[in-house]
C-alpha positions in Angstrom: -0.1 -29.5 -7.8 0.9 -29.7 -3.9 -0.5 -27.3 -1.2 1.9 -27.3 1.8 0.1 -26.8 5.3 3.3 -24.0 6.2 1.3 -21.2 3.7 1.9 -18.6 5.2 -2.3 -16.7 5.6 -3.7 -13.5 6.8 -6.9 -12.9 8.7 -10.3 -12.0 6.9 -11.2 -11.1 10.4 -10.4 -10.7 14.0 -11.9 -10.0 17.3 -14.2 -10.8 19.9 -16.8 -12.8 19.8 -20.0 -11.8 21.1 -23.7 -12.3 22.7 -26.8 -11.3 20.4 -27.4 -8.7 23.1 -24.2 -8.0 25.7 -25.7 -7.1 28.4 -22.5 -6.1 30.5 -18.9 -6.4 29.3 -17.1 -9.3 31.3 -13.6 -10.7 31.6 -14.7 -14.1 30.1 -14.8 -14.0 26.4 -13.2 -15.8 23.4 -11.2 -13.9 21.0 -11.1 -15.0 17.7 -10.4 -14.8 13.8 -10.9 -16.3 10.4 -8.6 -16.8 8.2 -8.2 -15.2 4.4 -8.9 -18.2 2.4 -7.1 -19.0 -0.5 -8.5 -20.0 -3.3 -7.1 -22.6 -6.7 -9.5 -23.1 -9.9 -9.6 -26.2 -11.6 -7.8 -25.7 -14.6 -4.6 -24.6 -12.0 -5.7 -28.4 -9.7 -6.0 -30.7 -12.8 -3.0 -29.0 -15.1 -3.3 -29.0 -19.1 -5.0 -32.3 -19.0 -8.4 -30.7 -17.6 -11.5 -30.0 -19.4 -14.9 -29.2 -18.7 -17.4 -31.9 -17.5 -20.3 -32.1 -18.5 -23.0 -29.1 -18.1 -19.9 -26.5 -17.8 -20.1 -26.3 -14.6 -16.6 -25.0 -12.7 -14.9 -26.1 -9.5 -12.6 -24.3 -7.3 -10.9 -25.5 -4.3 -10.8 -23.1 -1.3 -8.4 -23.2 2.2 -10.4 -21.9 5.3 -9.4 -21.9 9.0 -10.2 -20.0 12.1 -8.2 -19.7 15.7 -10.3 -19.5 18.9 -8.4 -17.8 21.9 -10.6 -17.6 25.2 -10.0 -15.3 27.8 -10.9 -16.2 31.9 -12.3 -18.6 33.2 -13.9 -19.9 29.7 -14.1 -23.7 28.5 -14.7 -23.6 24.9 -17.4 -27.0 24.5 -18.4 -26.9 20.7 -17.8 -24.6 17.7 -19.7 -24.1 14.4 -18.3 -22.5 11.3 -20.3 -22.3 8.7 -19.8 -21.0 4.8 -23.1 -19.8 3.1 -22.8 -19.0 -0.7 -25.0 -16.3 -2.2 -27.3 -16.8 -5.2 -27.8 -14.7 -8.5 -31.2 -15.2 -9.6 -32.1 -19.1 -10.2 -27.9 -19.7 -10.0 -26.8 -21.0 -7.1 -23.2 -22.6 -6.1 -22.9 -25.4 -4.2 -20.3 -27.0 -1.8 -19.3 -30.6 -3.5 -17.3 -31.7 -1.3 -15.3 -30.8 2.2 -12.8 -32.0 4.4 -12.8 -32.6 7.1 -16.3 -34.4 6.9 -16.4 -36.5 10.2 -14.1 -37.2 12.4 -14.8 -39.2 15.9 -12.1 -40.4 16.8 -8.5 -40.1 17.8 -5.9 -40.5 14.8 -2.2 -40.1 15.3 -0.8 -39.8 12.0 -1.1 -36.1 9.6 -3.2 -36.5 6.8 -2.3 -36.1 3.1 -5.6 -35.1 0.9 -6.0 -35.5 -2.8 -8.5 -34.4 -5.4 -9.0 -36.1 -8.8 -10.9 -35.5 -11.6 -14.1 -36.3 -10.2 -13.7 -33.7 -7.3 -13.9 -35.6 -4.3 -11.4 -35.3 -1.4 -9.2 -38.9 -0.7 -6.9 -39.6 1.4 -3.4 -40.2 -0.7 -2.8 -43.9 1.0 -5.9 -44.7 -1.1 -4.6 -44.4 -4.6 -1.8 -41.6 -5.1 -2.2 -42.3 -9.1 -5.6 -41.1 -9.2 -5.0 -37.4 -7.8 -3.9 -34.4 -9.6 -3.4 -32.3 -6.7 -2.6 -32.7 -2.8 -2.9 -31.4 0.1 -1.2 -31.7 3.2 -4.2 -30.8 6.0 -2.1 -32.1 8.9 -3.4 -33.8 12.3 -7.1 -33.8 12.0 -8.5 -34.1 16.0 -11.9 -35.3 16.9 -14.4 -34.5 16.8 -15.8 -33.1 14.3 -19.0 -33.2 11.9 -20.5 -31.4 8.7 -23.7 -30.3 8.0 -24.3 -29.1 4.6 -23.1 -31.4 1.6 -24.1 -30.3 -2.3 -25.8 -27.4 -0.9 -25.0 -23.7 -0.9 -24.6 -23.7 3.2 -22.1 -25.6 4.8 -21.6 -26.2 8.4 -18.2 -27.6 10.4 -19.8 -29.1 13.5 -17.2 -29.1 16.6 -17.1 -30.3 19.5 -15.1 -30.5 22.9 -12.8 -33.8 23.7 -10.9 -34.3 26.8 -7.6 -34.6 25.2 -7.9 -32.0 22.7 -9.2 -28.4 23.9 -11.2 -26.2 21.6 -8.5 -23.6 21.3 -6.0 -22.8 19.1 -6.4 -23.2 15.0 -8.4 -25.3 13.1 -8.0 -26.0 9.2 -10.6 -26.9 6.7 -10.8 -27.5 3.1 -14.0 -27.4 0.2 -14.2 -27.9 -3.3 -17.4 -25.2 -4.4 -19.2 -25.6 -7.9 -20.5 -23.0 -9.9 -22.9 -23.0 -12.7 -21.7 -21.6 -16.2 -23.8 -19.0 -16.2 -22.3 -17.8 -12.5 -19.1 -16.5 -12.9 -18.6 -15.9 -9.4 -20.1 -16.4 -5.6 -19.8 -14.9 -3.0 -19.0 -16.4 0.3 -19.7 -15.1 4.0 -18.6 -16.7 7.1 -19.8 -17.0 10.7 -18.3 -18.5 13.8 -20.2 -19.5 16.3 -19.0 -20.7 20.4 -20.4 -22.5 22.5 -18.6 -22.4 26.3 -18.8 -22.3 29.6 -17.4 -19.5 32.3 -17.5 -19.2 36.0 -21.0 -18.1 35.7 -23.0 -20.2 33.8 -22.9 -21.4 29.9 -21.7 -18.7 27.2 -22.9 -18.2 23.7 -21.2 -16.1 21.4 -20.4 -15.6 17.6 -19.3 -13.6 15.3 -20.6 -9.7 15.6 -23.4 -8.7 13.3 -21.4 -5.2 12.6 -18.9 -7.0 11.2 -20.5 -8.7 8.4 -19.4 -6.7 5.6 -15.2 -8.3 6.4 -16.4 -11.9 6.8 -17.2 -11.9 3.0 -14.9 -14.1 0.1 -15.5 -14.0 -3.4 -15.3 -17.2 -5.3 -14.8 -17.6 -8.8 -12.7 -15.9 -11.8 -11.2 -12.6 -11.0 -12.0 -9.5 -12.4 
């Protein structure tokens, strides 16, 4: 299987970030949205030659991103987006692995990912032979670092460079593991900015009203 960077996606969510507590409404602020993820099981990565490790547990490979537009006087100096994946009872899913991991610095080529049996992301120039599926990520800018590995909380750490502002879109992918008994988890998202306007630094994220869009369900659908 190939996944194409040109998907065309829709947003989960859009609109401004804010404060914990706004105080006053002012013309520096960062818009913002995430994108709808999409969302491949194994069985559709590995084809007919795929069968369950070990333990039963399932693997599904999910496509996140999120576009940061500030407005004024507003330079954008580090981002964190975090995934955090619910629990049902003593079940709990887990993010095996995501790309991009680290990243700092400067790489002038696009990147082509793949994932092989053993669920790990590699890059193709690696050993093409070995992956089921790929993945065309594209340019992957500094710099960048996660937080969050085999747990159910994962954390894209970014931060400002001179050469590449902290505006625009940014692409992610993860592989998440379920247990047999968990059928299906459920995802939420929040985006927090970091920035500074013409009066002093700015910290904002993603509104607490809003909680009940910024919510993805992973696993077989019902």
């Amino acid at each position: 299987m190939h996944i194409s960077s040109s998907v065309e996606t829709k947003n989960l969510w859009e609109g401004t970030l804010e404060a914990p507590t706004v105080a006053y409404r002012s013309a520096e602020t960062v818009l913002a949205s995430i994108g709808q993820p999409f969302q491949w099981a194994d069985g559709e990565m590995m084809g007919d030659k795929w069968k369950a490790p070990v333990g039963g547990n399932r693997f599904y490979l999910l496509q996140l991103a999120f576009t940061l537009s500030p407005r004024g006087n507003v330079k954008v100096t580090s981002v964190d987006f975090c995934m955090s994946l619910g629990a049902q009872g003593t079940n709990r899913a887990l993010v095996f692995d995501a790309y991009p991991r680290e990243q700092l610095v400067e790489q002038n080529n696009s990147v082509t990912l793949g994932v092989g049996p053993g669920f790990k992301f590699g890059t193709t120039d690696v050993s093409l032979a070995k992956f089921e599926t790929t993945i065309d990520i594209g340019y992957v800018v500094p710099v960048i670092r996660v937080e969050g590995l085999h747990e159910p909380r994962l954390c894209w750490r970014y931060t400002e460079h001179a050469k590449y502002p902290l505006t625009g879109s940014r692409r992610m992918v993860a592989i998440v593991t379920l247990p047999p008994e968990m059928k299906t988890a459920l995802a939420t998202f929040e985006l927090t900015v970091n920035a500074e306007g013409r009066f002093g630094p700015i910290r904002v994220s993603t509104p607490e009203t809003e909680q009940s869009r910024l919510r993805y369900v992973v696993g077989e659908k019902v």
